[in-house]
N, C-alpha and C positions, 0 to 999 in steps of 0.2 A: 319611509317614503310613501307620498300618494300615489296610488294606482288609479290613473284614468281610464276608465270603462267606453268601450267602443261609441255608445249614446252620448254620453257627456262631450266626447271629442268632436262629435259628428255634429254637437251644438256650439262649441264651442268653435268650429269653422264655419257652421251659419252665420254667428253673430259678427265672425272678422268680415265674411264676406259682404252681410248688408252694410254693417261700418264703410266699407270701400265703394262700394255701386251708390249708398248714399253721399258719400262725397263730394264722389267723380261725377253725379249728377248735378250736383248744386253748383260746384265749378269755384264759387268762391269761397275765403275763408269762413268757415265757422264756431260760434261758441262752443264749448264741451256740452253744456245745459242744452240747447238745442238741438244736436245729435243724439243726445240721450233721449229729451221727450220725443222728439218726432220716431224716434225707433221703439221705445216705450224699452230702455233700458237703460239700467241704474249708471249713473255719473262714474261712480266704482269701476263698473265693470267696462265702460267706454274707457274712460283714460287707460286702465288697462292696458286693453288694444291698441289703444291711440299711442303709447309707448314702445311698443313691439313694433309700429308702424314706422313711427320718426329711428329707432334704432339702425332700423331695417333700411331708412331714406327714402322708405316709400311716403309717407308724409312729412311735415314739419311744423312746429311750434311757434308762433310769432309771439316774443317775450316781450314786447311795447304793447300788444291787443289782448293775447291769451288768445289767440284762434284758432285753427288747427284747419288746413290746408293738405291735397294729396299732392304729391312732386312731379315730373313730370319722368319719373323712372319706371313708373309702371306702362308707359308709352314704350320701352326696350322688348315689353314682353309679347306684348298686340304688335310690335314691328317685326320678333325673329319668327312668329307662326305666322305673318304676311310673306308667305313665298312661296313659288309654285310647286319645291319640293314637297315642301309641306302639306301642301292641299293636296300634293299624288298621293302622300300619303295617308291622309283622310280618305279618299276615294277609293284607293285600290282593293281592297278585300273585296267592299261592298259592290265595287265595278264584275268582281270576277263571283260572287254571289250570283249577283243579278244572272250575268251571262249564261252562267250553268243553269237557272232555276225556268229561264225564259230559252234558251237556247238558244240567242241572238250575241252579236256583235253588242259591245258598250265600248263606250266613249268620255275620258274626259278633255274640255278642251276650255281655253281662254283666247281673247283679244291679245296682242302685242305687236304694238306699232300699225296699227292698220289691218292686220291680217290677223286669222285664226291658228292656232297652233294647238295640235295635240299633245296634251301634259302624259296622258294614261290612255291605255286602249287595249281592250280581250276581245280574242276573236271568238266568232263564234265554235261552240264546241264540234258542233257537226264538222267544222273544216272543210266546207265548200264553197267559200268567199275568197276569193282571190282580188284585195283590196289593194289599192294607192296607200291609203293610212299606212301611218307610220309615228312611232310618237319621236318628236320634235320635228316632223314636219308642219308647213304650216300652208295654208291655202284659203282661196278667196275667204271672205264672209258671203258676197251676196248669196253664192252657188252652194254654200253646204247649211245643213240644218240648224247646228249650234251657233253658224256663223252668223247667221238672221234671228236668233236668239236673243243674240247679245248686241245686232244693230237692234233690234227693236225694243232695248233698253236704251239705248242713246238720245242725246239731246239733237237734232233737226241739224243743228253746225256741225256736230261729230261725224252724222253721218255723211253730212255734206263733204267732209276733210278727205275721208274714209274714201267715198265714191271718186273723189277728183285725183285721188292719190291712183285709187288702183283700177279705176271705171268697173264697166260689166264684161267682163269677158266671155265669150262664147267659149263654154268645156262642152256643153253636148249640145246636141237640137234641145233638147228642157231646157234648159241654162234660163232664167229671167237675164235679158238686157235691155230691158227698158226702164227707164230712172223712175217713170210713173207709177208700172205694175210693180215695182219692186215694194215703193212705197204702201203702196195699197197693198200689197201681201203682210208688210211688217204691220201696220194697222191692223189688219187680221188678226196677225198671232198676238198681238196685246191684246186680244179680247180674244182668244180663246187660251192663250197659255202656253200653245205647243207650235213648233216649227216643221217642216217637212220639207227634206231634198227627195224630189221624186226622179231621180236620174241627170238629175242637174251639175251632178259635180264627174259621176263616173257614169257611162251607160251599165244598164245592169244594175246597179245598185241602191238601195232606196235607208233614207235613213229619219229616225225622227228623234226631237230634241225639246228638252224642259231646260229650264233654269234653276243656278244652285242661287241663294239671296246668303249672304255674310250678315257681320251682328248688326251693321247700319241698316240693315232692309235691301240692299241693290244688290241688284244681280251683278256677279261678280267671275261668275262661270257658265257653262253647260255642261249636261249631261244626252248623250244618243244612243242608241240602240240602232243598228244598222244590221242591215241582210240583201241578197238579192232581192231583187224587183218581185220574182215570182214568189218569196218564202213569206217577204215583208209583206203584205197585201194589207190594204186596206181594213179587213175585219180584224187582222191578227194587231194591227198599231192599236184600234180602239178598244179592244177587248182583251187585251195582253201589254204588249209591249206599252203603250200608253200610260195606261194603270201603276205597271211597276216601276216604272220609270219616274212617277211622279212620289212612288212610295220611296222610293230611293234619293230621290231629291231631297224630299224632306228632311230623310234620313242626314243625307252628307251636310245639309243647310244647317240642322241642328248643331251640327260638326263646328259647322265655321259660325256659332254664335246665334243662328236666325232660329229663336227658341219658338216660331210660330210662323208656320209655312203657310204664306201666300195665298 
């Protein structure tokens, strides 16, 4: 019996895996010959593959053409890690990392149905935030930081739908409720990157927010780091909290597929 060596194996899952991305990129049937050159590997060692593939149902063989096609089974596997438990659990070590390392509050949270909702949340370690958060609660977009996050990834109609569904509500004197300034904030943060509740949602407390991007490039999430008003200051978001926030983004982004952050 052949003994495969850690190296050999570790190439031999490279070569399934480009066979697949090559594919799933071309979208339609192709020759054996052609996957072979365009990958610059031997006819031999594709069919190979290409047999363990169709076995498997992840591809198939068209016996009128000879062209070799991927199924749409591997679509099962990209839909059971599309779900929120999931992504809590991509995020949460790294949520409670962050927290202890910065001493802040973190956050993960998503859109649904109009409103913001928290998937994952650590408090801060110090325990002198006494927060509304809760995870599966959910609350405005306009008024919290992740929640303008992810309007300022939307299409102009979405947010339109968004705003008519649930307007601006006044939580504190900060609160934005003006349809104009809100827009012009969301403008902002697409051109700098980051979001800021500055006592908008709760008094007393201040939070700020990046985005997680999935394997298509969109933003699909947020991430926030949240503390008192007095702890959160200004210097400590740009010189701290900011930074690792965006270093953790990357992190969980790579997670969900985005092998190059933003």
């Amino acid at each position: 019996m052949t003994n495969i060596t850690g190296s050999e194996a570790n190439l031999s899952s490279d070569k399934l895996l480009r066979i697949i991305e090559y594919m799933a990129a071309n979208h339609l049937p192709m020759r054996l010959k052609d996957i072979a050159d365009n990958l610059n590997f031997s006819q031999p060692t594709v069919v190979r593959y290409l047999r363990t593939l169709c076995e498997q149902g992840y591809a198939y063989h068209d016996e009128h053409t000879g062209y070799y096609a991927m199924t749409w089974k591997i679509c099962r596997l990209g839909s059971s890690l599309q779900s929120n438990l999931v992504l809590r659990s991509m995020a949460g070590s790294l949520l409670a990392d962050f927290a202890n390392q910065y001493n802040l509050g973190a956050l993960l949270a998503v859109e649904r149905d109009g409103r913001l909702v928290y998937l994952d949340l650590v408090g801060a370690p110090h325990g002198s935030v006494d927060t509304m958060l809760r995870i599966g609660k959910d609350a405005p977009m306009h008024s919290t930081a992740s929640g303008k996050i992810l309007l300022s990834s939307m299409t102009a109609n979405r947010i339109n739908q968004i705003l008519e569904q649930d307007g601006l509500a006044r939580l504190t004197s900060q609160t934005i409720t003006s349809r104009e300034a809100l827009l012009q904030e969301l403008e902002v943060i697409r051109q700098q990157g980051y979001a800021l509740d500055n006592e908008e949602c709760e008094p007393g407390h201040r939070c700020v927010s990046v985005p997680l991007y999935d394997y298509t490039g969109t933003v699909a999430a947020a991430i926030s780091a949240f503390d008192s008003a007095e702890r959160l200051t200004d210097d400590c978001i740009l010189t701290a909290a900011l930074p690792g926030l965006r270093k953790l983004a990357a992190k969980i982004s790579f997670r969900m597929g985005c092998s190059v952050y933003p």
